[in-house]
Legacy VTK file of the C-alpha trace (Angstrom):
# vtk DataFile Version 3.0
C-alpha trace
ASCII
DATASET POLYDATA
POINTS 441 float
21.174 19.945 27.494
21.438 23.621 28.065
20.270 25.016 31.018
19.766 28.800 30.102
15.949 30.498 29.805
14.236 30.849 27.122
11.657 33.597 25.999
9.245 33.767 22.734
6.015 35.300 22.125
4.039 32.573 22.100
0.484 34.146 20.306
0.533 35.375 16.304
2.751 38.358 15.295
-0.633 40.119 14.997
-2.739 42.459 16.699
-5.111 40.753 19.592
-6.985 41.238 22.359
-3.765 39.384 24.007
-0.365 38.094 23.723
1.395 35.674 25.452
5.215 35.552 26.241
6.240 31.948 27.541
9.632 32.162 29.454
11.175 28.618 30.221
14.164 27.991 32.368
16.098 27.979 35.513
16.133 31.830 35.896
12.740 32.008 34.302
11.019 33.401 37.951
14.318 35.717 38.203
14.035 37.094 34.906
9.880 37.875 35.794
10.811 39.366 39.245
13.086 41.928 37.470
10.424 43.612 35.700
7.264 43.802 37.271
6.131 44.947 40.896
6.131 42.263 43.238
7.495 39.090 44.026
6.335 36.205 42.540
8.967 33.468 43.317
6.983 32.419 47.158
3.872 31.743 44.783
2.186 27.695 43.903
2.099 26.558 40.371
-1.130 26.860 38.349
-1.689 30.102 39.793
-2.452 33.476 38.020
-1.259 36.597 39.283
-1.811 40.411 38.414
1.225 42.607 37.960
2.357 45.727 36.502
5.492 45.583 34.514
8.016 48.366 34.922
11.252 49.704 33.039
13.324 50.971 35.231
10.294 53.870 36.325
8.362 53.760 32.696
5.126 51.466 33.209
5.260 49.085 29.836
1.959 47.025 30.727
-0.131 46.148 33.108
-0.526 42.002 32.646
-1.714 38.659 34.240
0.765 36.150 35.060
0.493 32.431 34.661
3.111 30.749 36.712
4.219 26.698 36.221
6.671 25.647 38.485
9.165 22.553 37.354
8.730 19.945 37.177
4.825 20.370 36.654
4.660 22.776 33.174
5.073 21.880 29.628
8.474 22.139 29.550
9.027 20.250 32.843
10.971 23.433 34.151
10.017 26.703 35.965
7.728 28.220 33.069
6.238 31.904 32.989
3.400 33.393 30.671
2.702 36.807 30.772
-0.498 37.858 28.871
0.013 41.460 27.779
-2.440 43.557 25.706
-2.318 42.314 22.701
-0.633 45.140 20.924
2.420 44.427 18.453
4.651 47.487 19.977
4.043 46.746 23.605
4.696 42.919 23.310
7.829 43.150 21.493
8.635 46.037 24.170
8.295 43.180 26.961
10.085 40.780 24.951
13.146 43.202 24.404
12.974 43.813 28.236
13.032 39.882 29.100
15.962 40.207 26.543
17.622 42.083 28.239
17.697 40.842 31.853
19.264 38.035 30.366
16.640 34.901 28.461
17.699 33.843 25.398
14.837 33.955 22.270
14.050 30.306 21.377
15.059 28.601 19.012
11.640 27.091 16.612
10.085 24.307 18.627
12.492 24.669 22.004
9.879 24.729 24.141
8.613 21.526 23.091
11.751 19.990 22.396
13.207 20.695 26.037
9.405 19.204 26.997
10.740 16.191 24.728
14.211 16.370 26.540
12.747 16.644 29.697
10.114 13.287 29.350
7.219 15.213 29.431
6.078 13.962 26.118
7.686 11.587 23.306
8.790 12.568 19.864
5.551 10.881 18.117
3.559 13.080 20.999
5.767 16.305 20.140
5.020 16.243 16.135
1.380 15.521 17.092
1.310 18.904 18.486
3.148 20.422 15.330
0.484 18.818 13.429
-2.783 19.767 15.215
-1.825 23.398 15.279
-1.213 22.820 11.542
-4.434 21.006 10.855
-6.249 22.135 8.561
-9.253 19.933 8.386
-11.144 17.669 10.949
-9.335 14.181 10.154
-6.352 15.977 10.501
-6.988 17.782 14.083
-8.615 14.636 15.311
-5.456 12.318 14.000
-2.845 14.855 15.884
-5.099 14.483 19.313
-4.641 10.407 18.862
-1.534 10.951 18.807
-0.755 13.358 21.457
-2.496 11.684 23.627
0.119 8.638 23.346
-1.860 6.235 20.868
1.880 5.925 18.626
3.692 4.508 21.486
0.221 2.233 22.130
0.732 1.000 18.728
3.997 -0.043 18.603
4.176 -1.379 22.004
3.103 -4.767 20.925
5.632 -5.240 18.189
8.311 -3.464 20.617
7.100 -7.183 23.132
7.610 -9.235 20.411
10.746 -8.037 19.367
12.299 -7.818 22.485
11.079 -11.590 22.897
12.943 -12.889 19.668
16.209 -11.100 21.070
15.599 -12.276 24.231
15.460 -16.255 22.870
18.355 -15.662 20.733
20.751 -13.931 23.442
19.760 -16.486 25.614
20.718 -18.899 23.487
24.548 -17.491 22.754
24.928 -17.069 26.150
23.993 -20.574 27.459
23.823 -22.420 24.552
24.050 -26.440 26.778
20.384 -25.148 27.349
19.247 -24.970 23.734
19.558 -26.946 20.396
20.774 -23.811 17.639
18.558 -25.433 15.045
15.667 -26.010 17.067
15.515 -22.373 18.043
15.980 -21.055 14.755
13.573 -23.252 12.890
10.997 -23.834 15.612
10.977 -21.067 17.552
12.597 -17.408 16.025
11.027 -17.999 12.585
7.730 -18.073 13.204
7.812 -14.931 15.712
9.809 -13.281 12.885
7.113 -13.719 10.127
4.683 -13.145 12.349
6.441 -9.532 13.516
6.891 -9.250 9.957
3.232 -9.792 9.142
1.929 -7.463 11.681
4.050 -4.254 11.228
3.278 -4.567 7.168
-0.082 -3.861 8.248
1.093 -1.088 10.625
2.888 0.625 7.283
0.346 -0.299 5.076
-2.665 1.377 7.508
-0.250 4.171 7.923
0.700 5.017 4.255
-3.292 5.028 3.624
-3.960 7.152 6.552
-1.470 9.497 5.473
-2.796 9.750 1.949
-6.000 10.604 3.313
-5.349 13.022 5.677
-3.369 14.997 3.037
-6.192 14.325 0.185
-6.143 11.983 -2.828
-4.421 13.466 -5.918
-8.096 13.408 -8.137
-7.467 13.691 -12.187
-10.841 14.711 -14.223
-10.508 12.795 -17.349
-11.876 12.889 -20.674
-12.240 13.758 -23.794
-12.732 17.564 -24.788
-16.392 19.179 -23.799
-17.661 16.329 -22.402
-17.989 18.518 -18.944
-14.745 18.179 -16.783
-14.139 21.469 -15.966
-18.183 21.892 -14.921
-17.725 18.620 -12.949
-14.332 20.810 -11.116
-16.840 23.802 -10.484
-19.379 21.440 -9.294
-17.311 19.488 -6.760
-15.480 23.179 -5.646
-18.555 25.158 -5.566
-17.011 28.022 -7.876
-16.250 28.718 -11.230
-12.484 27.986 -11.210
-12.352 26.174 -15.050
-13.478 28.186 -18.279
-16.371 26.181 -19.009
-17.893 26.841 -22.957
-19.417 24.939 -25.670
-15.881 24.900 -27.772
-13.688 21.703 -27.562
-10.310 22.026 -26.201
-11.349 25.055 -23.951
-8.804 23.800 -21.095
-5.159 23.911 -22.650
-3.695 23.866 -18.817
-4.061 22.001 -15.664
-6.501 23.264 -13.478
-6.416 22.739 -9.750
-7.969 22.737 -6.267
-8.905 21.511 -3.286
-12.675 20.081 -1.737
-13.861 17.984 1.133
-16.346 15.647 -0.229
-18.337 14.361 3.104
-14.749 13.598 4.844
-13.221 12.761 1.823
-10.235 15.254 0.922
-9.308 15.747 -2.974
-6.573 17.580 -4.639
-8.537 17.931 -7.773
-6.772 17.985 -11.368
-9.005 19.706 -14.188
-7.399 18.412 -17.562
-7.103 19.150 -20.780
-9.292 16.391 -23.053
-7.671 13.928 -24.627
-7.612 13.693 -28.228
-5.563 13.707 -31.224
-4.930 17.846 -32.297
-2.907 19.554 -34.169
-2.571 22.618 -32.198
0.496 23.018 -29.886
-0.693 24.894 -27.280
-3.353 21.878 -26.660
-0.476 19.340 -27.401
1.385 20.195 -24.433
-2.535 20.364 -22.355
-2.866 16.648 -23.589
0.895 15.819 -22.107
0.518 16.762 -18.961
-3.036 15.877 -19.029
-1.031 12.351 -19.013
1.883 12.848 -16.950
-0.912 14.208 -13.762
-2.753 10.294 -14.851
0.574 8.530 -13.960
0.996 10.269 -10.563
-2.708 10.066 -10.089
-4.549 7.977 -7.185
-7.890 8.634 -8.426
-9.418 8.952 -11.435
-12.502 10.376 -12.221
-13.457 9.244 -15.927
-16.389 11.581 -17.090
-18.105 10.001 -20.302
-21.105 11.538 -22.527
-24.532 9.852 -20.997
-26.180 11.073 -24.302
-23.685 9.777 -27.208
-22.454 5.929 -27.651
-18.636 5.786 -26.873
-16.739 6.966 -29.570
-12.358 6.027 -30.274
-11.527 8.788 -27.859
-13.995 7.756 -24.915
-12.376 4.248 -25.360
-8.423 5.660 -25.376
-9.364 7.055 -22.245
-10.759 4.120 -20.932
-7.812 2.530 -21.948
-5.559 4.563 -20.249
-6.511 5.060 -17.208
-7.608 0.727 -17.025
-5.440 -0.536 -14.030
-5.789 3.254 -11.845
-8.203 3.570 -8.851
-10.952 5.282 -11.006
-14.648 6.079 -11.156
-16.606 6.235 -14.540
-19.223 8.549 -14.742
-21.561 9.936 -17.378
-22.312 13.642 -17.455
-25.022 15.114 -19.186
-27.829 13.079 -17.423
-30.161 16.215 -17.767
-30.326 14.592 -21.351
-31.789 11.385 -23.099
-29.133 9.161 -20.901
-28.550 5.885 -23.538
-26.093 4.423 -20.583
-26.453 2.289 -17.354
-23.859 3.457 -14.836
-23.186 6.508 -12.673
-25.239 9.246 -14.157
-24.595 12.858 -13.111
-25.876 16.399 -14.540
-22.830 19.019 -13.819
-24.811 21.770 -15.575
-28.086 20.955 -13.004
-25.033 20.718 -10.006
-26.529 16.875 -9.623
-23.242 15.536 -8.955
-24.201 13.675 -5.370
-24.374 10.038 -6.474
-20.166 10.644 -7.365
-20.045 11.794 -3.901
-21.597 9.033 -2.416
-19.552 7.193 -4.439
-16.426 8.321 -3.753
-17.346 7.887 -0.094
-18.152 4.553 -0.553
-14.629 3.700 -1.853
-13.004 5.163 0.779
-14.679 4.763 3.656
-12.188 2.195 5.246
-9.557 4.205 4.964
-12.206 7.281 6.500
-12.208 4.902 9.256
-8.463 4.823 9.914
-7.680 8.281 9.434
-9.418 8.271 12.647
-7.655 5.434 14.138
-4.533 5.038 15.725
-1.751 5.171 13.171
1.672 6.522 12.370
1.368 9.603 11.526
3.927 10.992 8.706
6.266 9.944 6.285
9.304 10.286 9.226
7.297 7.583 11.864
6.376 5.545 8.364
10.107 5.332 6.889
11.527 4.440 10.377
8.984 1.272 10.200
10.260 0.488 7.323
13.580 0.024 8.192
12.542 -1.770 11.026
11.201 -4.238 8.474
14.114 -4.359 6.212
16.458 -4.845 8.760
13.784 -7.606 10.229
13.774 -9.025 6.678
17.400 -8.965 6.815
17.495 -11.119 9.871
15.435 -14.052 8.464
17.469 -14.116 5.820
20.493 -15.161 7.760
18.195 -16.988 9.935
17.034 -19.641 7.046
21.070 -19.381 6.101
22.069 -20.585 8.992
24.104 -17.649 9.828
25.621 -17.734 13.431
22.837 -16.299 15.917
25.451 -13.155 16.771
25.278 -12.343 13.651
21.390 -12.127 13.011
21.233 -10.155 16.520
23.003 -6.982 14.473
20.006 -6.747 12.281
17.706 -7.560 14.943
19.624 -4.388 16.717
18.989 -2.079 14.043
15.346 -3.324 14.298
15.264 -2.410 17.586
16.921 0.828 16.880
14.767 2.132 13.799
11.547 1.655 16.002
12.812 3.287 18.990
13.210 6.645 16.875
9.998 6.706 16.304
8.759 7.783 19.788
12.680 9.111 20.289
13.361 6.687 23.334
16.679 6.370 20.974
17.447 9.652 18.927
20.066 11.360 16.849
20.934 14.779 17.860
20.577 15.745 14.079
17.237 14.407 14.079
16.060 16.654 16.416
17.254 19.696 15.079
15.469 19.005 11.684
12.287 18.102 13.629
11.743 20.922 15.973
13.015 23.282 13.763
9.601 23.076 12.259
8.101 24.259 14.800
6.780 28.039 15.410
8.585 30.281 17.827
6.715 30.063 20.894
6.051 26.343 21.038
LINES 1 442
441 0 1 2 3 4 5 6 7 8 9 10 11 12 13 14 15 16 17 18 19 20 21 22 23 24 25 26 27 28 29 30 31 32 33 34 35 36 37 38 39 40 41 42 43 44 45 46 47 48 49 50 51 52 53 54 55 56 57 58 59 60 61 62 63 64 65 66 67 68 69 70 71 72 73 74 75 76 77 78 79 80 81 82 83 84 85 86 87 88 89 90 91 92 93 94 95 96 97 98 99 100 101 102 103 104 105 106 107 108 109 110 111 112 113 114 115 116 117 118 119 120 121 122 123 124 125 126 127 128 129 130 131 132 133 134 135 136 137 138 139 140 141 142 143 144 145 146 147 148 149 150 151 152 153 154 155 156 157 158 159 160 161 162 163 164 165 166 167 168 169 170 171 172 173 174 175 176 177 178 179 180 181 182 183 184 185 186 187 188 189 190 191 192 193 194 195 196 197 198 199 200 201 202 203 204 205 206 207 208 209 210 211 212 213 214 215 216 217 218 219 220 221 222 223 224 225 226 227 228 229 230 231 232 233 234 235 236 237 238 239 240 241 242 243 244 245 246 247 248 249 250 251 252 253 254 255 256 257 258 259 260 261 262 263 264 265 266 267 268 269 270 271 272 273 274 275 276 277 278 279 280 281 282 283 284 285 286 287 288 289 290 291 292 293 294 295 296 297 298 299 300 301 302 303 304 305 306 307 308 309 310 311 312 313 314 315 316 317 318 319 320 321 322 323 324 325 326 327 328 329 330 331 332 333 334 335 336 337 338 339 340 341 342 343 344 345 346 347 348 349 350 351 352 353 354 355 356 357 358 359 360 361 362 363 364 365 366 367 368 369 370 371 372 373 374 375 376 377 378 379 380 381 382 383 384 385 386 387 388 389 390 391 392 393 394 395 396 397 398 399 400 401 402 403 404 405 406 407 408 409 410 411 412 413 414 415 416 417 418 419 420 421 422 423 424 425 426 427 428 429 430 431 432 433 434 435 436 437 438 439 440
């Protein structure tokens, strides 16, 4: 690992009351000493200090500094932050002056990558920080602080036992095998911890893929046919008038789009264009991708007239989106309603029995967005090679493959759900990770 100091402003490139510049490294209380008035390299950790900082005779700022000595800071080495006045020219002034007594700018992420490096945190823990400063709603913030505060590595701890159990029996039998019968270990002891790994971390992916989903909000299509009040039902659930809403059919030509939080439930929300037979181009191509956003869909919301019987388009819609995770409704409930069912009024904004609906369908997975999970689709595709290569191994197992063999797949096992917490890493890996991370964190 190199061993030279880092520097970044670690606040926004904006004006502030503020700014902080974090400087991590060896040379890190050097570097301060330089620049301001006193010494500060005598002083305990977790101490704050007032000090004027100086170019050559020019006075740049006059600051408070936060001082972290190794192996006690984020970083696990000698850390410095030095809150300026929050002024763009002045803390880019400091930063140029750090510069030049001889820190290097960091790299995206460093800081928490040499915190990574240095076993302060693990890799699950260092993305959970990415994450919460990237959260942007309360599932999400509250996911990232499970997971910072070590609940990945809680999870897979259990399967990590188990695992290392199975390799443990097998090894044990290669290596003194006048102690153990081959086929009795394979058939009545390593297959039923295998399917019963293999059983547990299927729920681990499948919990994850759901929480993930979630957390990043169900992709919602609005079907139906045209001017049966989709695009009302879009301004109802957003609380604006996003869609063109008239009394002529085939109004929406285009997809329409946006976000809402229905009581905890996040929905990327698809206006379409009604489905129908038509002539017109324009409203041809509306009605294909109208289709093509129902394939990728994971809801559907199905809006039907409340006030007319079902006519051939109301049933090709029904037919369409049969076999999707869907909710029928009926709209126009402010009128003679001739239907049993879900019945909402978009033009009187009654829309709250959907959203108690749509609540109702998800609230397990509600439940274990705030749970303890994996967390993204790098901690969830790692798993799944664990499982493949697990799969892989029972295969040869009811094969009757030699036992050294089945240990290589049990070793990639091992391997794939290592890297998630980064207990075993590629160098690669990291780069791509951290580099996702702002300047000064």
């Amino acid at each position: 690992m190199n061993k030279d100091t880092i520097v970044a402003i670690a606040t926004g490139n904006t004006k502030g009351a503020i700014s902080i510049i974090r400087i991590s490294g060896d040379d890190a209380f050097n570097i301060t000493n330089s620049i301001i008035d006193k010494d500060i390299s005598k002083m305990n950790g977790y101490t704050i200090e007032h000090a004027t900082i100086k170019d050559e005779e020019d006075i740049i700022d006059d600051v408070l500094i936060n001082i972290f000595k190794a192996p006690k800071s984020y970083t696990g080495e000698d850390v410095i932050e030095i809150n300026c006045h929050g002024g763009l020219y002045v803390t880019k002034k400091v930063l140029a002056l750090i510069i030049s007594k001889g820190a290097r700018l960091a790299r995206h992420g460093e800081f928490t990558e040499r915190a990574y490096l240095n076993d302060k945190l693990d890799l699950a823990e260092a993305e959970a920080i990415n994450d919460l400063i990237n959260a942007n709603n309360e599932m999400n913030a509250k996911s990232a602080i499970h997971s910072l505060k070590g609940s990945t590595k809680k999870l897979l701890e259990p399967l990590e036992d188990d695992l290392t159990q199975i390799i443990a029996n097998i090894e044990v039998n290669i290596d003194y095998p006048e102690y153990d019968d081959v086929e009795i270990l394979t058939n009545e002891t390593v297959l039923p911890a295998v399917n019963k790994w293999i059983k547990d971390i299927e729920k681990v992916i499948e919990d994850a893929k759901t929480s993930v989903s979630i957390r990043e909000g169900i992709d919602t299509v609005i079907l139906g046919k045209p001017n049966v009040g989709k695009s009302s039902l879009l301004n109802a659930l957003l609380q604006e008038d996003k869609a063109i809403v008239t009394d002529i059919a085939g109004t929406t030509r285009d997809l329409v789009e946006g976000i809402v939080n229905v009581k905890g439930v996040p929905l990327n929300l698809i206006d379409t264009a009604g489905i129908r037979e038509s002539d017109d181009i324009v409203e041809k191509i509306g009605i294909e991708r109208s289709l093509s956003a129902l394939e990728k869909a994971e809801l559907v919301i199905v809006v039907l007239d409340a006030s007319k019987e079902l006519d051939e388009e109301d049933k090709l819609i029904l037919e369409k989106s049969e076999g999707k995770e869907r909710i029928i409704v009926f709209n126009k409930g402010d009128l003679e309603a001739i239907h049993e069912g879900l019945i909402i009024s978009c033009i009187n904004n009654d829309i709250e029995a959907l959203k108690e609906e749509i609540v109702k369908k998800y609230n397990d997975a509600l439940l274990l967005g705030n749970s303890d999970t994996l967390n993204n689709e790098r901690q969830i595709g790692l798993a799944m090679q664990a499982l493949n290569s697990m799969k892989d191994a029972k295969k040869a197992l009811e094969e009757g493959y030699e036992l050294d063999l089945v240990t290589i797949d049990l070793n990639k096992c091992w391997t794939s759900l290592k890297e998630i917490t980064g207990e075993v890493h590629k160098d690669d890996l990291l780069d791509e990770i951290f580099s996702r991370f702002c300047l000064g964190k």
